[in-house]
C-alpha positions in Angstrom: -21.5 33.1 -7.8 -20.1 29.5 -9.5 -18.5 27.4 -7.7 -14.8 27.3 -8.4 -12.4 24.1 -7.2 -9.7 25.1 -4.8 -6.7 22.3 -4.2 -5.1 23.7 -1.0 -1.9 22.9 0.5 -0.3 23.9 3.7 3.5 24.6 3.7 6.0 23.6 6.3 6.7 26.0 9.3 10.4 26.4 8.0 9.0 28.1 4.7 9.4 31.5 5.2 9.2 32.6 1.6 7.0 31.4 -1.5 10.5 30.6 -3.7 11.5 28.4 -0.9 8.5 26.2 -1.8 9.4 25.7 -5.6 10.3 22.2 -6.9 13.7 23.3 -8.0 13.6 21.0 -11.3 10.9 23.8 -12.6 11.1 27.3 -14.0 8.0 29.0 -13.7 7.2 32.7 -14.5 6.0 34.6 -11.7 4.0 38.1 -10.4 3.5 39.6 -7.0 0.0 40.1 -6.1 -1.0 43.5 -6.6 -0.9 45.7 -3.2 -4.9 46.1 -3.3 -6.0 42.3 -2.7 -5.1 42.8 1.0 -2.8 39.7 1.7 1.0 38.8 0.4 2.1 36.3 -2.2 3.3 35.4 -5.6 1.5 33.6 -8.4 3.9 31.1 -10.6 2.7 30.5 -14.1 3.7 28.2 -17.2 1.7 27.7 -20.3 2.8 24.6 -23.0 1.7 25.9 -26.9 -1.2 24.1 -28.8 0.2 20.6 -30.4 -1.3 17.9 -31.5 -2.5 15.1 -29.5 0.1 12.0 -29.5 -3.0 9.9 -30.2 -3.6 12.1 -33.6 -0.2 10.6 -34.6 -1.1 7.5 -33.9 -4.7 7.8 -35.6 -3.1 9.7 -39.0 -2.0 6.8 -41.3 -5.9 6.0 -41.2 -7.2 8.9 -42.2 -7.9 9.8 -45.6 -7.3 13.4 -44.3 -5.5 14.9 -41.9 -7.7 16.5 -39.2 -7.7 20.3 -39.0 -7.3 22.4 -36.0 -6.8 19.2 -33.4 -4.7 20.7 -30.7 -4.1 20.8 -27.4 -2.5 23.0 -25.2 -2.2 22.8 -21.4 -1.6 25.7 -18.4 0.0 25.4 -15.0 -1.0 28.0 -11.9 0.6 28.0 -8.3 -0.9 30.8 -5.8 1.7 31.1 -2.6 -0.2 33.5 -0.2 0.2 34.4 3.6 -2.6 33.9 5.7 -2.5 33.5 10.2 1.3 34.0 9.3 1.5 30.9 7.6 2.1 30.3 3.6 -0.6 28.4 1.8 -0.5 26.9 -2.0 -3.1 26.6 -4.3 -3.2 24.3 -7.6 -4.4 25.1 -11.1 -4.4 22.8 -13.6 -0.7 21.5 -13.6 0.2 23.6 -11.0 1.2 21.2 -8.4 4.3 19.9 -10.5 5.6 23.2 -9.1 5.8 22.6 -5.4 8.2 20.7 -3.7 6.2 18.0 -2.0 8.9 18.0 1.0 8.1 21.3 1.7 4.5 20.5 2.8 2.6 19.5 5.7 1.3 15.7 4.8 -2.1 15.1 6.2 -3.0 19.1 6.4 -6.6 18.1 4.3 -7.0 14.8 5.9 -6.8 16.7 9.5 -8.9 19.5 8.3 -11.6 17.2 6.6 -12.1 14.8 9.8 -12.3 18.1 11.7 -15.3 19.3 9.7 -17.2 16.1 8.2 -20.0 14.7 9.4 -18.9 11.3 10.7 -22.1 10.1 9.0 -21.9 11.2 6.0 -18.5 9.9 4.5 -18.7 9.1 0.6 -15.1 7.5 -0.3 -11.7 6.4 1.9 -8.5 5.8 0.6 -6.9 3.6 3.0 -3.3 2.2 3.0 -2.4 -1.8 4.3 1.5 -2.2 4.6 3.2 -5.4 4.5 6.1 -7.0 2.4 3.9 -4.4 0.2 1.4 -1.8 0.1 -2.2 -2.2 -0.8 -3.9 0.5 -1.7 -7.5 0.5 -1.4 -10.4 3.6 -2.8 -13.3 2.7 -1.5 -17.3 4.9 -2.6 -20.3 4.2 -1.6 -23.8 4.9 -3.4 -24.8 7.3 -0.4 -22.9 9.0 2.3 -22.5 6.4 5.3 -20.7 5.8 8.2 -17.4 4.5 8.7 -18.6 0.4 9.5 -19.6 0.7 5.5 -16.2 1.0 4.3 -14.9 -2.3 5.7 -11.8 -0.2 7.4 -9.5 -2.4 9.7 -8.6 0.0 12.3 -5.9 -2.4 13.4 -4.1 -2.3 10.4 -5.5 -0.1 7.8 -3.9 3.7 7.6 -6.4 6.1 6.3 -5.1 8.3 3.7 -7.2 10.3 2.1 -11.5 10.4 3.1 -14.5 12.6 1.2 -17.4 13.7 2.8 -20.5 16.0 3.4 -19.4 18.5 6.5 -21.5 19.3 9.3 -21.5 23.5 8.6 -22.4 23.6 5.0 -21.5 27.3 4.8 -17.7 25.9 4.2 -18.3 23.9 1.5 -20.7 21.2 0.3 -17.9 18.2 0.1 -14.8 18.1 1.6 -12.1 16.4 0.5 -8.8 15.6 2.6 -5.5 13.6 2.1 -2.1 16.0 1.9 -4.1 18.4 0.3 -7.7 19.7 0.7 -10.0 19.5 -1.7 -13.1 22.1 -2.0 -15.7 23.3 -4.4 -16.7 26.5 -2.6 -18.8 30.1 -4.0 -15.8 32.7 -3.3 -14.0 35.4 -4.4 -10.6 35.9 -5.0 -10.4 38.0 -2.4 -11.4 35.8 0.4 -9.2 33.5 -0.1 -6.8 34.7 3.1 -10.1 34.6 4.8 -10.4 30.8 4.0 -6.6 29.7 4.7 -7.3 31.2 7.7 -10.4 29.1 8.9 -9.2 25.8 7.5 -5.6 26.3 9.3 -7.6 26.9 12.5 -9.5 23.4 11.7 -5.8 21.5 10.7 -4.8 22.6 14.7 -8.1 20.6 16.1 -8.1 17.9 17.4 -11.9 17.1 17.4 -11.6 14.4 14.8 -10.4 11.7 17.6 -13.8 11.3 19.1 -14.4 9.1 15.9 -10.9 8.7 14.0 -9.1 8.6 17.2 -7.3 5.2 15.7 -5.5 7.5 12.5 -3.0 7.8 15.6 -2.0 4.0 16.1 1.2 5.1 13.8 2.8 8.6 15.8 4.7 10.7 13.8 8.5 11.0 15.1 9.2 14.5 16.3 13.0 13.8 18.0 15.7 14.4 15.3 18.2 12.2 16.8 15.6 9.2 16.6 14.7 10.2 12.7 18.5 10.9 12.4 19.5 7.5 14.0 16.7 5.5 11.8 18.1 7.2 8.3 21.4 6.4 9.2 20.2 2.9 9.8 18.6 2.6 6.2 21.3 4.3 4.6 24.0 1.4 5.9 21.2 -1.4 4.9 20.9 0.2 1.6 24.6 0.2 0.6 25.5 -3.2 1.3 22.3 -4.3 -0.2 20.0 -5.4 2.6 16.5 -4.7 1.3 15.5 -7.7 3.6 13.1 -4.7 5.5 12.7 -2.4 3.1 10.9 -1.8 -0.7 9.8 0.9 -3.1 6.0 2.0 -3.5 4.3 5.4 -5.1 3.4 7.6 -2.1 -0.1 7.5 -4.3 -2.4 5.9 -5.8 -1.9 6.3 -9.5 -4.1 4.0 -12.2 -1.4 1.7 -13.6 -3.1 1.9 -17.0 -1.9 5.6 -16.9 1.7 4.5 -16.2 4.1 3.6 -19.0 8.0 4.3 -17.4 9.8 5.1 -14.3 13.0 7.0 -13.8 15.4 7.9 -10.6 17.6 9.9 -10.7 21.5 8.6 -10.3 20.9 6.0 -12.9 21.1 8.0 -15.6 18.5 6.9 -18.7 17.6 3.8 -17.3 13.6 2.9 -17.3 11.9 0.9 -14.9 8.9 -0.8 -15.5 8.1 -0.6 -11.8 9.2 1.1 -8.6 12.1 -2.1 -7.7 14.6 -1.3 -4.8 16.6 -4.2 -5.7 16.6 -3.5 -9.8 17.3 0.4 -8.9 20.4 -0.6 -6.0 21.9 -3.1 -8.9 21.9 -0.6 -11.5 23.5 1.9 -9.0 26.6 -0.8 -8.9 29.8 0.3 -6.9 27.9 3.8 -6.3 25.2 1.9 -4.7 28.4 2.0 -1.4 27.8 6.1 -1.9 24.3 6.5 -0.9 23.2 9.2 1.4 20.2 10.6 3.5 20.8 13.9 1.7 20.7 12.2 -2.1 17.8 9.7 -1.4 16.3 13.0 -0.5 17.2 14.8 -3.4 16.7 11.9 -6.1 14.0 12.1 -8.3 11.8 9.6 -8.9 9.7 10.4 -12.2 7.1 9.1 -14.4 6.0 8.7 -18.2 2.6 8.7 -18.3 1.5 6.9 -21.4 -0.4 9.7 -23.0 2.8 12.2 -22.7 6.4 11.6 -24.1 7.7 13.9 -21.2 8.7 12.7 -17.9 6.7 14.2 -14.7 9.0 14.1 -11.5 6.5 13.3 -8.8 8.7 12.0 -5.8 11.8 11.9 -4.0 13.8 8.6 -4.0 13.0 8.6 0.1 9.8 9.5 -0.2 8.9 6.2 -2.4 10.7 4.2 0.1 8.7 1.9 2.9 10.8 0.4 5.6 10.7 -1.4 8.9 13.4 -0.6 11.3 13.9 -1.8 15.0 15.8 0.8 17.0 16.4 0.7 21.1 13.4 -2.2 21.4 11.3 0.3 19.9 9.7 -0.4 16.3 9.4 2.2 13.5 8.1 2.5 10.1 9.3 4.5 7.0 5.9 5.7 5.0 6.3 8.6 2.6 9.3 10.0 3.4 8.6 10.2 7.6 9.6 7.9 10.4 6.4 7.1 12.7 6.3 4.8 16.1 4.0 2.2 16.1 2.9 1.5 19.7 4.6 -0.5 21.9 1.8 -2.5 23.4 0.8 -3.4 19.6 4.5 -4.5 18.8 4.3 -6.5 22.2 0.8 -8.0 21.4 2.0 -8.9 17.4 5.8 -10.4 18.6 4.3 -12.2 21.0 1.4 -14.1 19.1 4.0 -14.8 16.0 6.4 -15.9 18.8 3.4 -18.4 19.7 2.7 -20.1 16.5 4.6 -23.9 16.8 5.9 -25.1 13.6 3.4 -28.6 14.0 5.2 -32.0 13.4 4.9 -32.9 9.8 8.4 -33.9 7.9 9.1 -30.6 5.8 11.3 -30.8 3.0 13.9 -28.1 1.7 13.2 -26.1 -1.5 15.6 -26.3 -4.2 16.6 -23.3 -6.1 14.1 -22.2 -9.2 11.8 -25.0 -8.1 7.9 -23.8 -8.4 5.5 -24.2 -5.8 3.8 -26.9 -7.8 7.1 -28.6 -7.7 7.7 -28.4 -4.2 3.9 -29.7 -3.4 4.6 -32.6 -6.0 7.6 -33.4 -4.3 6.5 -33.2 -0.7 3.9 -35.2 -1.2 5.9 -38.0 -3.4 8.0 -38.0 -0.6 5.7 -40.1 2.1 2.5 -40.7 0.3 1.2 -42.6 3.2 1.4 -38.9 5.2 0.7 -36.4 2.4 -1.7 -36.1 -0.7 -1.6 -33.3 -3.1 -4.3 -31.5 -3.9 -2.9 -28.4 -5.8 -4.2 -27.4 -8.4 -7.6 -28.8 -7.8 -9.7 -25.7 -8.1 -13.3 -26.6 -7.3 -16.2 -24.2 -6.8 -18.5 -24.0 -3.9 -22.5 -24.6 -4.3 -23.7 -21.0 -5.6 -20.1 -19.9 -6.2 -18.8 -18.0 -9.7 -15.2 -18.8 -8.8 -13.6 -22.1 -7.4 -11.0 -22.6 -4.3 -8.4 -25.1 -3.2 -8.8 -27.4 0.0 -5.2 -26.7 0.1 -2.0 -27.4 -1.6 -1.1 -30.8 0.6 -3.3 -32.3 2.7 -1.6 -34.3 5.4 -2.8 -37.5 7.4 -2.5 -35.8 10.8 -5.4 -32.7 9.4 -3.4 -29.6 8.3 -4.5 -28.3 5.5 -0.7 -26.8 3.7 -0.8 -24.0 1.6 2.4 -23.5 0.4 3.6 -20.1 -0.9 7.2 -19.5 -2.3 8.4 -15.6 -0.8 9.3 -13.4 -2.9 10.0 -9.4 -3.5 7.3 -9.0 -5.8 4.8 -11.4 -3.8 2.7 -10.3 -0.4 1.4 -13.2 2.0 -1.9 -11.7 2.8 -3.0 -13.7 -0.5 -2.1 -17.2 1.4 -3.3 -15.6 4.9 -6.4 -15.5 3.0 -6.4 -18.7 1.5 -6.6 -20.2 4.4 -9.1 -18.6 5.9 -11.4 -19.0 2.9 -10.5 -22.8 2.7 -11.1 -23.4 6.3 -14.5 -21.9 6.2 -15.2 -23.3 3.1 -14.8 -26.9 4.7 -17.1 -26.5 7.3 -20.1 -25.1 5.9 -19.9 -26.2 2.1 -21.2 -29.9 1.7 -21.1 -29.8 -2.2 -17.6 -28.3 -1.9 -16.5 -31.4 0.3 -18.7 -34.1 -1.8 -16.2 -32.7 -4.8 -12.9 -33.0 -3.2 -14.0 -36.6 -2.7 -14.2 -37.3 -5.8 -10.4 -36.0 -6.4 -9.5 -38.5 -3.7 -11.5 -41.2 -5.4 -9.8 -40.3 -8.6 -6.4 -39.4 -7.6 -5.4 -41.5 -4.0 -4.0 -45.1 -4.0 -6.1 -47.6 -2.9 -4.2 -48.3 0.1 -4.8 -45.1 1.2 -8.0 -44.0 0.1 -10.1 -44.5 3.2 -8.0 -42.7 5.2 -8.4 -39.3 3.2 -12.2 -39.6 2.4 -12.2 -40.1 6.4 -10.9 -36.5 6.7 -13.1 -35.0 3.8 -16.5 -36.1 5.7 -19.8 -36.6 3.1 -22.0 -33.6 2.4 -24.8 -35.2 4.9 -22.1 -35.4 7.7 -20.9 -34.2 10.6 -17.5 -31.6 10.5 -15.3 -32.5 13.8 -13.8 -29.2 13.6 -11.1 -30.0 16.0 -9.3 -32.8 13.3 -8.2 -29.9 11.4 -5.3 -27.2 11.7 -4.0 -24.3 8.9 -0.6 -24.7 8.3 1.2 -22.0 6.1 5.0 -23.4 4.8 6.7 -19.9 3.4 9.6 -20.8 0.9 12.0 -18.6 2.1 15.9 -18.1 3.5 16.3 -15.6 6.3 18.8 -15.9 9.0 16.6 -14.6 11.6 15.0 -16.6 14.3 12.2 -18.1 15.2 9.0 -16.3 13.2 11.2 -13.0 12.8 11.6 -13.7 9.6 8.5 -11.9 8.9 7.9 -8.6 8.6 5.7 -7.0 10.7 2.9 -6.1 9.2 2.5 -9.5 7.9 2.9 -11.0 11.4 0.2 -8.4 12.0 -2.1 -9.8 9.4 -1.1 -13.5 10.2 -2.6 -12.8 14.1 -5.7 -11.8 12.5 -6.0 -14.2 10.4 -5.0 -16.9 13.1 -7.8 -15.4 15.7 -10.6 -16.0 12.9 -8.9 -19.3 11.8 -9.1 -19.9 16.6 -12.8 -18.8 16.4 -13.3 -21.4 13.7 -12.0 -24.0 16.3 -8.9 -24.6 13.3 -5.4 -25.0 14.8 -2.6 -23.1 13.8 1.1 -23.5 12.3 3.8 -21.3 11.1 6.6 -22.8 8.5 9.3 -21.6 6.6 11.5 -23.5 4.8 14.7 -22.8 3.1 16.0 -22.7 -0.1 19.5 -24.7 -0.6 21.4 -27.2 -3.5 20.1 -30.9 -3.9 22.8 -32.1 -2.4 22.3 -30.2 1.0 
């Protein structure tokens, strides 16, 4: 028997009835199942006629003939069936435009495929990092491995989707998992009850936390009025404006050469180049003060892909958006359209090392409006050049290296390395994070890299002052006295929120990692953020 590719999803509890699982933007034909395949269900149908390719179009004007008999034509399938009194869908080709993606239960093929893989014999994970924004991340690797290949933070990394071999091979010879399951499997149609049946009874265990156990650091909120009193929270934020915790992001990873356009619904024909909160709230104007749970809910958010002139509705408006929300001391995130707790004692541990990071001493200055970081770093270090030398810019490579590195933005008399990054909607820290760790590291054990940033100071510092920065740049043949030094981050940014709250948190998440390494590394740390006002104060 071939193997035939099954996409499985498993529908919420509250579906009773396959209609109730429809997208209701679609029209699909439909059929019973006949009486004789022993299980209940409906299949939904749609076929698009043969047209020519939009890239034929575009190809014509070159030929000296037009081609014959270049078409294309496309088919969509959804199976609803019944199986352990449960409904189940099943995807063919464009079938999963049909379902309403609300109406299933996320993580169903994740669960069932860490139930039944061989914990050493994963092939690819899809993980998720969420700060000001999210990083998506596939990783594959040649052979089937354990998890320690894949580089996973457990701390901070959400697993969304994993592939790999499981341990009874009866099942199937790869498994697949993220909201849906994923199999290539010998079967009959018939079987296919037989089959929802054994992978629901894998989705309900629990046998996957002898290896996954950390998936759970984020719990899913069950309570109502917690998931009621969050939305209601969001909504309020989200009418007068305040997107100062929350952003928009595609529930999935999607190549971006695929995409061309967005739309959401409730701004009529407007296109959006990418998934902006802020760009999507202007357009909305005045309504913007109308916005509800049930709306966000029911607001489409669609895309063109660029080989298709038609508009695919994918999401809802709340399932695209990611928030942080505080609520009773406890801390929640917004991820695909459901609430989830993250632990207290991590909240404690992550507030409380943030809370710990001292400003240092060195004489900040305010940004002005539009200025560019390069600005800024001119200026800062124009202002006391006896205290400050600027090194942005000066991108030099390590021994062995393809790509070069900065010391740091400003390098100041007292040892702190500044790198300086203006905050933005579009812009993540974890880039400066990184910076400095790479910088830091760089210093220590690079004596070509050091022996070149010499020869900026040569070049570039006063005379005056010269021997006091080679002093802090030691000679490739010398010694590094680890203890001169200390990482100091300056975030351009206004916020009216004390003390390192400003950040969200899990960027204060990733700046405690960062700062342990950076603590291993015998480097101090320091936190700043300055504000943006007018020239004349």
């Amino acid at each position: 028997m071939a193997l035939t590719r099954l996409t499985l999803y498993l529908l919420g509890e509250e579906v009773a009835e396959p209609a109730q699982a429809l997208n209701r933007d679609k029209t699909p034909s439909s059929v019973e199942l006949s009486p004789d395949c022993g299980f209940e269900g409906v299949f939904y149908y749609e076929s698009r006629p043969a047209t020519p390719p939009a890239w034929v179009t575009f190809v014509g004007p070159l030929l000296a003939a037009p081609p014959q008999r270049l078409l294309s034509a496309s088919a969509s399938g959804l199976l609803v069936l019944k199986a352990s009194q449960r409904l189940f869908a099943i995807t063919f080709g464009h079938g999963r435009g049909f379902l309403d993606l609300s109406r299933i239960e996320h993580r169903f093929g994740l669960r069932v495929a860490l139930n039944r893989i061989d914990p050493s014999q994963i092939r690819s994970l899809d993980t998720k990092t969420f700060e000001d924004m999210v990083v998506t991340r596939n990783t594959q690797v040649s052979r089937s491995s354990e998890l320690p290949a894949f580089g996973v933070d457990i701390s901070r990394d959400i697993l969304r989707a994993v592939t790999g071999e499981p341990r009874d091979k009866s099942l199937a010879k790869r498994l697949s998992g993220a909201d849906a399951l994923v199999v290539n499997v010998e079967i009959a149609s018939s079987a296919l009850s037989t089959l929802c049946a054994e992978l629901l009874a894998a989705y309900q265990e629990d046998s996957y936390k002898e290896n996954f156990a950390w998936i759970d650091h984020l719990g899913l909120v069950v309570d109502a009025a917690v998931r009621d009193a969050l939305d209601e929270q969001l909504v309020e934020q989200l009418r007068v404006g305040d997107t100062s915790s929350t952003h928009m992001a595609m529930p999935e990873a999607i190549g971006w050469e695929d995409i061309d356009t967005f739309k959401i619904t409730g701004t009529r024909s407007v296109e959006y180049d990418d998934l902006d909160l802020d760009a999507y709230l202007a357009q909305l104007g005045v309504k913007r003060a109308e916005l509800t749970l049930e709306n966000m809910k029911s607001r489409r958010v669609s895309i063109r892909f660029s080989r298709s002139s038609e508009f695919d509705a994918r999401w809802t408006l709340h399932q695209c958006l990611v928030s942080e929300q505080r609520l009773d001391s406890s801390f929640y995130v917004l991820i695909e359209g459901r609430w989830f707790s993250v632990s207290d004692s991590l909240v404690s541990e992550v507030d409380s090392f943030a809370a710990s990071i001292s400003p240092g001493s060195l004489p900040l200055l305010d940004a002005h409006p539009g200025e560019t970081e390069r600005e800024y770093n001119t200026r800062l270090a124009d202002s006391d050049e006896s205290r400050f030398l600027l090194l942005d810019a000066q991108v030099k490579r390590p021994g062995g290296a393809s790509s070069g590195i900065e010391l740091c933005d400003v390098l100041a008399s007292n040892g702190e390395l500044v790198h300086v990054k203006r905050k933005s909607r579009s812009s993540t820290l974890s880039h400066l994070f990184a910076q400095g760790i790479v910088s830091a590291t760089t210093l220590l054990q690079d004596g070509y890299f050091r022996d070149q940033i010499r020869a900026v100071i040569n070049q570039t510092a006063s005379a005056v002052s010269k021997s006091q920065w080679l002093s802090l740049v030691p000679e490739s043949v010398e010694h590094v006295d680890r203890s001169r030094y200390a990482v100091s981050y300056v975030v351009i940014a206004n916020s009216s929120r004390h003390g390192n709250d400003w950040l969200p948190f899990f960027s204060k998440l990733n700046l405690m990692q960062s700062g342990r390494q950076l603590s291993n590394m015998g480097f101090a740390l320091h936190l700043n953020r300055v504000s943006v006002t007018t020239q004349d104060g």
